[in-house]
DSSP file (Angstrom, degrees, kcal/mol; ACC not computed):
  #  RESIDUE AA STRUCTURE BP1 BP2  ACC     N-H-->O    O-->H-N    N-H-->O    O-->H-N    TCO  KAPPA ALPHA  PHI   PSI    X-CA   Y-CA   Z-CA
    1    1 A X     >        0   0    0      0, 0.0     4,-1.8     0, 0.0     0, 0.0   0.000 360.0 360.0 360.0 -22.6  106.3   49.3 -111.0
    2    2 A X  H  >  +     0   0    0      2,-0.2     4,-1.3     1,-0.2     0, 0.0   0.808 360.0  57.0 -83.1 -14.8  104.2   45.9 -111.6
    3    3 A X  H  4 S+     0   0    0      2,-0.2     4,-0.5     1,-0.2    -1,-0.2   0.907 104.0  53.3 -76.8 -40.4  100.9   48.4 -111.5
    4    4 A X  H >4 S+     0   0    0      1,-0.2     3,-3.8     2,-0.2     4,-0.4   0.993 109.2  47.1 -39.6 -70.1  102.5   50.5 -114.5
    5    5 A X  H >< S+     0   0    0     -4,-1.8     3,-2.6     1,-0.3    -2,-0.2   0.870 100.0  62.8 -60.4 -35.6  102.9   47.3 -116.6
    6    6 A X  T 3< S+     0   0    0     -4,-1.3    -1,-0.3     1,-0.3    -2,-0.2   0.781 107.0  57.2 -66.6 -21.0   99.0   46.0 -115.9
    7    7 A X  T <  S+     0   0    0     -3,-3.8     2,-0.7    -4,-0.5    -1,-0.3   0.469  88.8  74.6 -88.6   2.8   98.3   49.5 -117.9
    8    8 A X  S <  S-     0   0    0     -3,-2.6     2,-0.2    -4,-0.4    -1,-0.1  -0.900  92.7-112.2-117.3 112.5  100.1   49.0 -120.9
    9    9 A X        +     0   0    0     -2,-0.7    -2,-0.1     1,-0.2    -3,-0.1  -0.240  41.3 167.4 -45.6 113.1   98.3   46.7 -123.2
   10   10 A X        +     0   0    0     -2,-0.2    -1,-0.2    -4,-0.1     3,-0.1   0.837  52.8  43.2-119.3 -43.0  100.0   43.8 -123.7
   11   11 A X  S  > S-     0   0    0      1,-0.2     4,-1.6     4,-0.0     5,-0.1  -0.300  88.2-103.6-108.0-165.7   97.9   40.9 -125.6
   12   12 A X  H  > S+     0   0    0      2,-0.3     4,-2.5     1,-0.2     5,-0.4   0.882 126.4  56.3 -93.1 -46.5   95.5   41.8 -128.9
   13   13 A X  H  > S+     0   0    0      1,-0.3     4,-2.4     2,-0.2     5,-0.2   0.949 110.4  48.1 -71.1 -40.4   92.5   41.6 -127.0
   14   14 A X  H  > S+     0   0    0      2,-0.2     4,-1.4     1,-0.2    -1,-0.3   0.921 113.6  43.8 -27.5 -71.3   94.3   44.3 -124.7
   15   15 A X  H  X S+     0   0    0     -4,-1.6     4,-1.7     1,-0.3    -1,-0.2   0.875 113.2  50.3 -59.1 -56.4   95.3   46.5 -127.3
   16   16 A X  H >X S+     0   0    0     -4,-2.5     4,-1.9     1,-0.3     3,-0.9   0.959 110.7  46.6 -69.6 -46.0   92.0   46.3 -129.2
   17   17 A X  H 3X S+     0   0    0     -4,-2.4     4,-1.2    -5,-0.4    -1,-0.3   0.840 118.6  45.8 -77.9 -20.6   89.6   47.2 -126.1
   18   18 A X  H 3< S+     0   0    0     -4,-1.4    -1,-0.2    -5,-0.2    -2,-0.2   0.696 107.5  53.8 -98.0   1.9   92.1   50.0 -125.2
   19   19 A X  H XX S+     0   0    0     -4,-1.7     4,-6.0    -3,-0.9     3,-1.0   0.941 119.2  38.4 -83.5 -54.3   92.2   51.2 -129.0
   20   20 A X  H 3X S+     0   0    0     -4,-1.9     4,-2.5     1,-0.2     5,-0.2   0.912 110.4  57.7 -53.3 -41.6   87.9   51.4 -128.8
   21   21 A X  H 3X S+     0   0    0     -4,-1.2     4,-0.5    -5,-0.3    -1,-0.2   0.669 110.6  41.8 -87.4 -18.4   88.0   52.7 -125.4
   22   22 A X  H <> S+     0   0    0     -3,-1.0     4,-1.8     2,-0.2    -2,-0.2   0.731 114.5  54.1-100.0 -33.1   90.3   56.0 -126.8
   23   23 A X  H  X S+     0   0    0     -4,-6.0     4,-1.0     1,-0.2    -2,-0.2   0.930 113.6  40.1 -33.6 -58.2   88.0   56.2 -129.8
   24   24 A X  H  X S+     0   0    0     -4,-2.5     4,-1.2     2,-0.2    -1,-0.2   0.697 111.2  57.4 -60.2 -40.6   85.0   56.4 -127.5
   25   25 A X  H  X S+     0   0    0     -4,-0.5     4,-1.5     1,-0.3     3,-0.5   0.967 115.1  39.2 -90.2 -46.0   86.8   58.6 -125.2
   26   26 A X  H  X S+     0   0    0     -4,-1.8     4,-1.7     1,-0.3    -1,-0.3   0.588 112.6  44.0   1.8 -81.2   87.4   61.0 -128.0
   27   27 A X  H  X S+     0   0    0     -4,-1.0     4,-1.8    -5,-0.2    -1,-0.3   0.686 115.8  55.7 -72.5 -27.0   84.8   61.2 -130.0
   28   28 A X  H  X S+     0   0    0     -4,-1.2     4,-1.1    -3,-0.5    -2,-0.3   0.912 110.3  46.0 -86.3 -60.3   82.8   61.4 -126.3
   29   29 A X  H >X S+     0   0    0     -4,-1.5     4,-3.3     2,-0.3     3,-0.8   0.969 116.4  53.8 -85.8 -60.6   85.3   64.7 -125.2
   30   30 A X  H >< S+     0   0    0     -4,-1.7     3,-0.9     1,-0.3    -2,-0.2   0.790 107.3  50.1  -7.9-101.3   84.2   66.0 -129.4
   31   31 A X  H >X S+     0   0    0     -4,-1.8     3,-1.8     1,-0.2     4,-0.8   0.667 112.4  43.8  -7.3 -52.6   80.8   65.7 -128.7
   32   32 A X  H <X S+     0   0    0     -4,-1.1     4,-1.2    -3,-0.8     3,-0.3   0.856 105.6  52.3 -97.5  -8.3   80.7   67.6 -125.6
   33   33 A X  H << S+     0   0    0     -4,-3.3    -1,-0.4    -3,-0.9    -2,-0.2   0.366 106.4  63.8 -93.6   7.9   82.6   70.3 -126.0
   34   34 A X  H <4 S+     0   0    0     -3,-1.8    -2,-0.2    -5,-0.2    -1,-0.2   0.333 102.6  54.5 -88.9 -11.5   80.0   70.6 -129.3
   35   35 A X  H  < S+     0   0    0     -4,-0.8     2,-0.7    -3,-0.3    -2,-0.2   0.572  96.0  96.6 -95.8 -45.0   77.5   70.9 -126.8
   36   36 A X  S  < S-     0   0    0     -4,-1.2     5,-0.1    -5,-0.2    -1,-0.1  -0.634  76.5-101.9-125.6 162.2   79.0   73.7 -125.1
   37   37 A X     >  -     0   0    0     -2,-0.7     4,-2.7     1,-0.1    -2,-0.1   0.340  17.9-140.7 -40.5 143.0   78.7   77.5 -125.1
   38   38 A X  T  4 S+     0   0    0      1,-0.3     4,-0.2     2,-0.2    -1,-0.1   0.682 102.8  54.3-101.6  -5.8   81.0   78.9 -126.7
   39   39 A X  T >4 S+     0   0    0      2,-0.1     3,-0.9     1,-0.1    -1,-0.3   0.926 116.3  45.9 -40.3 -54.3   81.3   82.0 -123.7
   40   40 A X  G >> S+     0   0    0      1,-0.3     3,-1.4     2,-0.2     4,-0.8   0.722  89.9  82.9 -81.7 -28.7   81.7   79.0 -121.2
   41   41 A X  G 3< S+     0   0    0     -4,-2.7    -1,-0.3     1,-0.3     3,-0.3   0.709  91.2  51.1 -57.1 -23.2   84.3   77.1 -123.3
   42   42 A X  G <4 S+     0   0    0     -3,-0.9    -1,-0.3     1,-0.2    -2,-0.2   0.587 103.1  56.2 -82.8  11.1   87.1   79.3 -121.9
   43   43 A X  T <4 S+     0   0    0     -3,-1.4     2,-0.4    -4,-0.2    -2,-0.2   0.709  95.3  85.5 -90.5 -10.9   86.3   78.9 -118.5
   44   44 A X  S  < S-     0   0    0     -4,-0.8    13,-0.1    -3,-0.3     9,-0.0  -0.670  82.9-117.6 -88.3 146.7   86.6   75.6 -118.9
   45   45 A X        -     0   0    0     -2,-0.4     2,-0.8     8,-0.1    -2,-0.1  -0.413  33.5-114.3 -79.8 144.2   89.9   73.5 -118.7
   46   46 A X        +     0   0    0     -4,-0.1     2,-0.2     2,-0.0    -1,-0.1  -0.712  43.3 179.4 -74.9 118.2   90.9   71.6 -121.9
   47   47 A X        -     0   0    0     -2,-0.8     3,-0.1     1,-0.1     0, 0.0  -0.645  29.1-169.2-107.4 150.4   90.7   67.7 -121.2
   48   48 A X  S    S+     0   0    0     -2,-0.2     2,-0.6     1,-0.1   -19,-0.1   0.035  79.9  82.2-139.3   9.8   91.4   64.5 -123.5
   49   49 A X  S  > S-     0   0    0      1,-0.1     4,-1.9   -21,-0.0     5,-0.2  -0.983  73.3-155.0 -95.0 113.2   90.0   62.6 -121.0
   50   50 A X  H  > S+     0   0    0     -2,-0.6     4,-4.7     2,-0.2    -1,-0.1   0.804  94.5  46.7 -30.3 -60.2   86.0   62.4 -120.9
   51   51 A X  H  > S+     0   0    0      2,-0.2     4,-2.3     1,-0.2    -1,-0.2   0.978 109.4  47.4 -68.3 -62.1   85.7   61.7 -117.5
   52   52 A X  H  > S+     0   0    0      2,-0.2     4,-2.5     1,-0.2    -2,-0.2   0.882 114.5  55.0  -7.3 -67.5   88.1   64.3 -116.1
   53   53 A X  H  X S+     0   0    0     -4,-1.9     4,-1.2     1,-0.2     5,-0.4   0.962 107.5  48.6 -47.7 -53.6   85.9   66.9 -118.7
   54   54 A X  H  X S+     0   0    0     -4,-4.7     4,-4.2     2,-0.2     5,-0.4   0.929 108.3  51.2 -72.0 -43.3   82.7   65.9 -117.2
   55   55 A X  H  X S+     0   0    0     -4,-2.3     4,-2.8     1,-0.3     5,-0.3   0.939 116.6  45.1 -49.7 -74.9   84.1   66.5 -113.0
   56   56 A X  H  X S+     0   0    0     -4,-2.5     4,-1.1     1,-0.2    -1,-0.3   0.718 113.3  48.1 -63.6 -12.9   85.5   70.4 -114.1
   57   57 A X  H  X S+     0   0    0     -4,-1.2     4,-2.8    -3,-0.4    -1,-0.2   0.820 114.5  44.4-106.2 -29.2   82.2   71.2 -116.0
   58   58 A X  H  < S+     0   0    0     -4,-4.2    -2,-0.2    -5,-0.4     4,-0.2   0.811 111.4  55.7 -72.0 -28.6   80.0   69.9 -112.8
   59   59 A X  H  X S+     0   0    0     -4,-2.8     4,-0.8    -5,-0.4    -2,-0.2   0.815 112.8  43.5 -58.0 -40.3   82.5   71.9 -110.8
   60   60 A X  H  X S+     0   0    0     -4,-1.1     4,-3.5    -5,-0.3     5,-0.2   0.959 115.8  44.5 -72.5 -50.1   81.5   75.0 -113.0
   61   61 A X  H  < S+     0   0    0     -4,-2.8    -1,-0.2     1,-0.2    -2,-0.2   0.586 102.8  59.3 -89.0  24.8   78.2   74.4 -113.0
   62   62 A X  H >> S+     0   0    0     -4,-0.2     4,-0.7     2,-0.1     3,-0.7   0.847 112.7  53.5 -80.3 -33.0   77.9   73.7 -109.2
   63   63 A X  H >X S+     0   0    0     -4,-0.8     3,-1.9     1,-0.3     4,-0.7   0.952 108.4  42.5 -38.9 -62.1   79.4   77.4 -109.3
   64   64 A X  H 3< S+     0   0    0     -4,-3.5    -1,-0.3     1,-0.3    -3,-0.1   0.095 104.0  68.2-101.9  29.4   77.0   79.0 -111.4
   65   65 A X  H <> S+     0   0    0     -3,-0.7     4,-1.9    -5,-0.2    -1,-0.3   0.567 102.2  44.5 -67.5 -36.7   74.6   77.4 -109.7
   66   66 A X  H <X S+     0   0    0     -3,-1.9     4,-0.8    -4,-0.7    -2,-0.2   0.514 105.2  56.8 -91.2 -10.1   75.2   79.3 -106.9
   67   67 A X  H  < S+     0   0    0     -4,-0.7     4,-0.4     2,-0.2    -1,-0.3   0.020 106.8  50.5 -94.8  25.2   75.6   82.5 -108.2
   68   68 A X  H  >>S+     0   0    0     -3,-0.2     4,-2.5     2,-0.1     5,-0.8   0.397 104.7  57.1-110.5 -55.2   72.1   82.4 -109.8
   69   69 A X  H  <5S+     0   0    0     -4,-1.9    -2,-0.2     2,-0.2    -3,-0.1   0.855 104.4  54.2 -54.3 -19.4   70.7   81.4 -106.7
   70   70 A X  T >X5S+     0   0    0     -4,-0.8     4,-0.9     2,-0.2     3,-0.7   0.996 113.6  46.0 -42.0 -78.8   72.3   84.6 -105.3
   71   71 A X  H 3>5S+     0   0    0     -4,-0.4     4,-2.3     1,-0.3     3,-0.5   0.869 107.8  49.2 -27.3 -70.1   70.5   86.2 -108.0
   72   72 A X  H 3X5S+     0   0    0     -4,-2.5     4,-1.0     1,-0.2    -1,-0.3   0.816 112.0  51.6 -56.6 -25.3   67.5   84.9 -107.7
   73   73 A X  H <4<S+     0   0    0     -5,-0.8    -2,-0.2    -3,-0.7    -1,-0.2   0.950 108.3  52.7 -79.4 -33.2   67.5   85.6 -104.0
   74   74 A X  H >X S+     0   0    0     -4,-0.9     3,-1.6    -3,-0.5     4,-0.5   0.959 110.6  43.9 -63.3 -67.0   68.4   89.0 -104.6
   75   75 A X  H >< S+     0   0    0     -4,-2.3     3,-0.9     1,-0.3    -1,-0.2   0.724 111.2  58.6 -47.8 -35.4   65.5   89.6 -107.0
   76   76 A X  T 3< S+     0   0    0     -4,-1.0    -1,-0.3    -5,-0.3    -2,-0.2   0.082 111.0  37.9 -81.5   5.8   63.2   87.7 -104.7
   77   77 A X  T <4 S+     0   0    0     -3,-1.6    -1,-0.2     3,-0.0    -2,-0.2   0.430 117.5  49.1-142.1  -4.6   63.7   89.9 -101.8
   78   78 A X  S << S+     0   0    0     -3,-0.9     2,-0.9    -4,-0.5    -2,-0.2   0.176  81.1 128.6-132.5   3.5   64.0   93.6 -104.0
   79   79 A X        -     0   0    0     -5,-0.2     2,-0.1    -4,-0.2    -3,-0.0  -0.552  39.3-176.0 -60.3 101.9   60.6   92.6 -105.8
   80   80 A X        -     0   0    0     -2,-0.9     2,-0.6    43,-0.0    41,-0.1  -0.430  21.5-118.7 -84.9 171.0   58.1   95.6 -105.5
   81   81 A X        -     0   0    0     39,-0.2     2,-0.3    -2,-0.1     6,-0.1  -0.989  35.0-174.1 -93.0 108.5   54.3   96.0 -106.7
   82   82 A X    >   -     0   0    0     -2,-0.6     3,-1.5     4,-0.1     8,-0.0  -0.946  40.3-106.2-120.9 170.1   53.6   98.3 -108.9
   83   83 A X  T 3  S+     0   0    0     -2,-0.3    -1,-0.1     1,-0.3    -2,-0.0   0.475 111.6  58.9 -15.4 -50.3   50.9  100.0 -110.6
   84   84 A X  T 3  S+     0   0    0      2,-0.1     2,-0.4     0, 0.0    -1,-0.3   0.882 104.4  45.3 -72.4 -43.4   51.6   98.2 -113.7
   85   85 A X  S <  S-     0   0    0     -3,-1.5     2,-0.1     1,-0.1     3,-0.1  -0.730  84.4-132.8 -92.0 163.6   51.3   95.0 -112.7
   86   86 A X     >  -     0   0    0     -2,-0.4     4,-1.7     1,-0.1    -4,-0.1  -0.358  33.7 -95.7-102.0 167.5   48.3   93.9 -110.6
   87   87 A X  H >> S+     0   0    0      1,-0.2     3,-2.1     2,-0.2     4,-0.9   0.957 126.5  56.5 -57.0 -78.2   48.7   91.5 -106.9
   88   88 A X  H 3> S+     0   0    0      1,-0.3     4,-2.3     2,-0.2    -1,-0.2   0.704 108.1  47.2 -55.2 -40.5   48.0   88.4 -108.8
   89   89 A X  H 34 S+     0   0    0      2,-0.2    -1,-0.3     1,-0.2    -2,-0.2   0.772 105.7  60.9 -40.5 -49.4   50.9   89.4 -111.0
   90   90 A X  H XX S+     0   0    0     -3,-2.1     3,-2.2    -4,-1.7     4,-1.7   0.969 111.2  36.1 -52.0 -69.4   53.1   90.1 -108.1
   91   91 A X  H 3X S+     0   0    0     -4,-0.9     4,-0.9     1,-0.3    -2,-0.2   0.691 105.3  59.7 -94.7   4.4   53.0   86.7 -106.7
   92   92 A X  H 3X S+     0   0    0     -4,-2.3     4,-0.7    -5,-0.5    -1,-0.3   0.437 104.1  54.2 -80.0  11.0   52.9   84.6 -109.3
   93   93 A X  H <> S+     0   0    0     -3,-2.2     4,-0.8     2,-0.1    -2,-0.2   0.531 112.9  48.4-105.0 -15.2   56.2   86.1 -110.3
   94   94 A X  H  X S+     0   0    0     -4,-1.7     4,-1.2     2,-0.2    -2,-0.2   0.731 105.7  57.5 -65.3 -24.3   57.3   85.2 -106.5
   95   95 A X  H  X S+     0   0    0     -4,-0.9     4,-3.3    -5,-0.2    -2,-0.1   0.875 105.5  48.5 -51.9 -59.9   56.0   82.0 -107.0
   96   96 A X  H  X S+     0   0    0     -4,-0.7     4,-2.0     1,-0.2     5,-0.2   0.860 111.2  46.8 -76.4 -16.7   58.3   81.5 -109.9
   97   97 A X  H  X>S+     0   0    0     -4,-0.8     4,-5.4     2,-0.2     5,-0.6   0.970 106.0  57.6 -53.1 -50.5   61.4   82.6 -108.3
   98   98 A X  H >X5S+     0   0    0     -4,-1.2     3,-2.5     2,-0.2     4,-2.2   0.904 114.8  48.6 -48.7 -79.0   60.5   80.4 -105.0
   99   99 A X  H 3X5S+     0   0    0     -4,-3.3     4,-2.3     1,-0.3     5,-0.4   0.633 107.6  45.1 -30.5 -61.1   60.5   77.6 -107.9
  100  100 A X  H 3X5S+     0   0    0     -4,-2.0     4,-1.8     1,-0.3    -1,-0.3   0.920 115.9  52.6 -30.8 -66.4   63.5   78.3 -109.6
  101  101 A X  H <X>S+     0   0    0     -4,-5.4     5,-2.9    -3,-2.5     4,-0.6   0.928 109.2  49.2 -54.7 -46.0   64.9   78.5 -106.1
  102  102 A X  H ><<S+     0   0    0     -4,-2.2     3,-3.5    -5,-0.6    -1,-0.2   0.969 103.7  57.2 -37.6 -71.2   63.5   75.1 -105.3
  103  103 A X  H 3<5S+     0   0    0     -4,-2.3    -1,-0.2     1,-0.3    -2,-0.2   0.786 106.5  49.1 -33.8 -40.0   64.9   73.6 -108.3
  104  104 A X  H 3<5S-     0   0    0     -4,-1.8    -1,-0.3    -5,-0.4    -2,-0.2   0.468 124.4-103.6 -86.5   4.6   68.8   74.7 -107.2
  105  105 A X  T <<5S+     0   0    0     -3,-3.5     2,-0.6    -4,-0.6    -3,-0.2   0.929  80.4 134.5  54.4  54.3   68.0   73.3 -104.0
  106  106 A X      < -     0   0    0     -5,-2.9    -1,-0.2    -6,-0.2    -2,-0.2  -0.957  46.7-145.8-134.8 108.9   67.3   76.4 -101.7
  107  107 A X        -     0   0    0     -2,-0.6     2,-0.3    -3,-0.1    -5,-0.0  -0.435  21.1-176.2 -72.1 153.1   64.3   75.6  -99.9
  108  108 A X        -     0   0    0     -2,-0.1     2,-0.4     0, 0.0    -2,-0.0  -0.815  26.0-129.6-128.0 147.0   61.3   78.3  -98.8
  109  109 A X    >>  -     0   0    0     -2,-0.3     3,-3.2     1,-0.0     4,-1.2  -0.906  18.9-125.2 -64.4 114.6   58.3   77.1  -96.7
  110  110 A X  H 3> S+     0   0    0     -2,-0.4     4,-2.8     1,-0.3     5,-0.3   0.752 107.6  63.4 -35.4 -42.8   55.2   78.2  -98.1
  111  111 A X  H 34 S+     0   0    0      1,-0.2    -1,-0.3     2,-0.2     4,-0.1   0.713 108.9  40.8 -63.9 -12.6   54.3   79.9  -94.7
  112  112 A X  H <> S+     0   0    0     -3,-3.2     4,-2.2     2,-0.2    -2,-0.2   0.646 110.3  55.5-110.1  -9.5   57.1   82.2  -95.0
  113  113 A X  H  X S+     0   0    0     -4,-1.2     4,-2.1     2,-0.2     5,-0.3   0.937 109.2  48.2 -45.4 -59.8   56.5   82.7  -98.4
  114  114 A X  H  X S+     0   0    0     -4,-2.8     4,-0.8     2,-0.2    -2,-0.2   0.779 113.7  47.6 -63.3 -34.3   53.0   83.7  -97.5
  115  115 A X  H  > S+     0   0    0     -5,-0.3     4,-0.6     2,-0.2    -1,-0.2   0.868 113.1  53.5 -71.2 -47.9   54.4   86.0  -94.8
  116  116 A X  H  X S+     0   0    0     -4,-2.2     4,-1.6     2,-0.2    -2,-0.2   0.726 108.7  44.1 -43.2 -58.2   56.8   87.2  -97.3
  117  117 A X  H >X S+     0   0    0     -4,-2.1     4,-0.9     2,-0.2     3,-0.8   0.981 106.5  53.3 -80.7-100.7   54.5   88.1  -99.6
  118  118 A X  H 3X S+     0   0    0     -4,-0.8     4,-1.0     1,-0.3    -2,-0.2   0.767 106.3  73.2 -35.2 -27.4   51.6   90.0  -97.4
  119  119 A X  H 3X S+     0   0    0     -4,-0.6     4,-3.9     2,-0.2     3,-0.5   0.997  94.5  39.3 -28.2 -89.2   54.7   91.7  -96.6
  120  120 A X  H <X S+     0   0    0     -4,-1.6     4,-0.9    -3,-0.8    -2,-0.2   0.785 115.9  52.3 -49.7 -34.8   55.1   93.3  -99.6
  121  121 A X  H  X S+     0   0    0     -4,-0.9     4,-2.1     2,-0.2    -1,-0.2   0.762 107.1  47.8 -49.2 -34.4   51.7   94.1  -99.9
  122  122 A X  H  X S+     0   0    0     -4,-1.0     4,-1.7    -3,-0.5     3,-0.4   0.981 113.0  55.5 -77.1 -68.2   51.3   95.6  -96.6
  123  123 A X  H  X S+     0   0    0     -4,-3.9     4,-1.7     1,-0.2    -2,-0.2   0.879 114.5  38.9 -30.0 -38.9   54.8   97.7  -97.7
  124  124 A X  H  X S+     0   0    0     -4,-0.9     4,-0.6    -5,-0.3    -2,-0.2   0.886 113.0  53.2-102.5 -17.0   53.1   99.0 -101.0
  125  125 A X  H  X S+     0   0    0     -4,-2.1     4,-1.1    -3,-0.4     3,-0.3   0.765 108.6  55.7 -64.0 -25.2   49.3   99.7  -99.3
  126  126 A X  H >X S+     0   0    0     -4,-1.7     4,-1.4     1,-0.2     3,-0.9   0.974 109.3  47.4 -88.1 -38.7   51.4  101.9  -96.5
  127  127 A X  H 3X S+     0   0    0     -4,-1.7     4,-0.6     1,-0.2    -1,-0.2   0.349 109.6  51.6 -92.3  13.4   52.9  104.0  -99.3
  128  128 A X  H 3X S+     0   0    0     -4,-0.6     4,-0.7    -3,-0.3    -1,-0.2   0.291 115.3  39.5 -81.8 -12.7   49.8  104.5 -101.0
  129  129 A X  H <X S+     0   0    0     -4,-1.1     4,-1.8    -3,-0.9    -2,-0.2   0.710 108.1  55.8-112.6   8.8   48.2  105.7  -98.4
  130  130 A X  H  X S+     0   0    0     -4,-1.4     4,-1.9    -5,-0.2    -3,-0.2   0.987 113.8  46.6 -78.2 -46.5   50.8  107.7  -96.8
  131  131 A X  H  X S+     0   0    0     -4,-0.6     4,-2.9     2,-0.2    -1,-0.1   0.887 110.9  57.0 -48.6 -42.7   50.9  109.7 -100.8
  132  132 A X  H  X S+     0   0    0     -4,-0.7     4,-1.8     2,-0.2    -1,-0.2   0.956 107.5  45.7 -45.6 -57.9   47.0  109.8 -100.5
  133  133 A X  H >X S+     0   0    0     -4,-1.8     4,-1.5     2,-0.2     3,-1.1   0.854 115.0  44.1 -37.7 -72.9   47.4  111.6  -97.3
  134  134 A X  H >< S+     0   0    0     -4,-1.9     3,-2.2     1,-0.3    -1,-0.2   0.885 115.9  49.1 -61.0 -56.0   49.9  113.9  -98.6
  135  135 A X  H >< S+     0   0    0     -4,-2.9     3,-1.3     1,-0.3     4,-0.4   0.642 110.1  52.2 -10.5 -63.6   47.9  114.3 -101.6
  136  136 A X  H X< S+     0   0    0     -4,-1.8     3,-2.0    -3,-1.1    -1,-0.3   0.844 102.1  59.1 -48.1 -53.3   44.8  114.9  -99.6
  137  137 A X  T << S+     0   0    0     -3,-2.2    -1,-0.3    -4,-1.5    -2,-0.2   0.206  93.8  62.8 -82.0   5.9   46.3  117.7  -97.5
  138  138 A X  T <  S+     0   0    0     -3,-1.3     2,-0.5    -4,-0.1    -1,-0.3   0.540 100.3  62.3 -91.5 -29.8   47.2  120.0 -100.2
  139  139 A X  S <  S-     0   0    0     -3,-2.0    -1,-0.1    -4,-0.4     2,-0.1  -0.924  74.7-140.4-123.9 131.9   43.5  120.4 -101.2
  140  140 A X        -     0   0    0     -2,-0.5     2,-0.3    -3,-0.1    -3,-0.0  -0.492  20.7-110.2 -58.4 138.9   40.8  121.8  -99.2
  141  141 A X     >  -     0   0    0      1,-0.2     4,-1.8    -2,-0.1     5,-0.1  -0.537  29.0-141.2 -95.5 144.3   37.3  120.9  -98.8
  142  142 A X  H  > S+     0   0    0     -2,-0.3     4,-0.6     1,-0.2    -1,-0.2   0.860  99.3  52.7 -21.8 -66.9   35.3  123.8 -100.5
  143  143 A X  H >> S+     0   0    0      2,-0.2     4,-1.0     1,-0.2     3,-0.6   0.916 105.0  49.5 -35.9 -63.0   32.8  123.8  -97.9
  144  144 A X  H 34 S+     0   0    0      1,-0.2    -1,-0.2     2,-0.2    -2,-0.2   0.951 111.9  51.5 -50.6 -42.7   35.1  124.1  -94.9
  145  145 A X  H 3< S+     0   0    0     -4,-1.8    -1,-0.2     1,-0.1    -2,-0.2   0.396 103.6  57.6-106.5  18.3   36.8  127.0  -96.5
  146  146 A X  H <<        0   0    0     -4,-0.6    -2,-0.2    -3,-0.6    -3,-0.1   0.957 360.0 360.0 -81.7 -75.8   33.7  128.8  -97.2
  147  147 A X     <        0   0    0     -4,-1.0    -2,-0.1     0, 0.0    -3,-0.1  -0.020 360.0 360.0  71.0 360.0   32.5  128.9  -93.5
């Protein structure tokens, strides 16, 4: 019970540092919820505390932090080459993923990147020449089928 009373402002100077300190907290809680999206604002809990606000909205975004690195893993692993874009295209759009990835703190080692990567190449040379083949094998060489 004596811990209660050390929390109720008792002398002016009390009173006055806890009257600024709910202004601030206030206008603080104002502020941030002006700041955020106004999709994400119901996912978020309503707060009149500052501090409180800021722990559940680093709790969300620790969330959706991890469901974009899902994403981004996903995309990183389902990336093809094609036709439209060129190789250099290809991996510098693996490149930026790896970053992104970086950034959320999900490491890659450049050697398996690089592994990774010649991967997919290798994947999209076998099924160009395996379509060449077929390609090839439909037509006959003039020559041959004169003879």
């Amino acid at each position: 019970m004596n811990h209660l009373r050390s929390l109720i402002p008792s002398t002016p100077d009390q009173i006055l540092l806890y009257e600024c300190w709910e202004k601030s907290n206030r206008l603080s809680v104002m502020y941030i919820k002006t700041k955020i999206s106004v999709g994400i604002r119901g996912s978020i809990e309503q707060h009149k505390n500052v501090r409180k606000l800021l722990k559940v909205i680093d709790e969300q975004l620790v969330t959706s932090d991890k469901a974009f690195a899902s994403t981004l893993i996903m995309k990183f692993t389902s990336l093809k080459l094609t036709d439209i874009k060129g190789v250099r295209e290809h991996i510098m759009e693996m490149r930026d993923i790896v970053a992104q990835l970086k950034k959320l703190e999900v490491e890659m080692s450049e050697s398996f990147l690089v592994h990774f990567i010649l991967n997919t190449l290798r994947l999209r040379r076998k099924v160009n020449d395996g379509a060449r083949r077929k390609c090839h094998a439909g037509y006959s060489n003039p020559k041959e089928a004169s003879e």
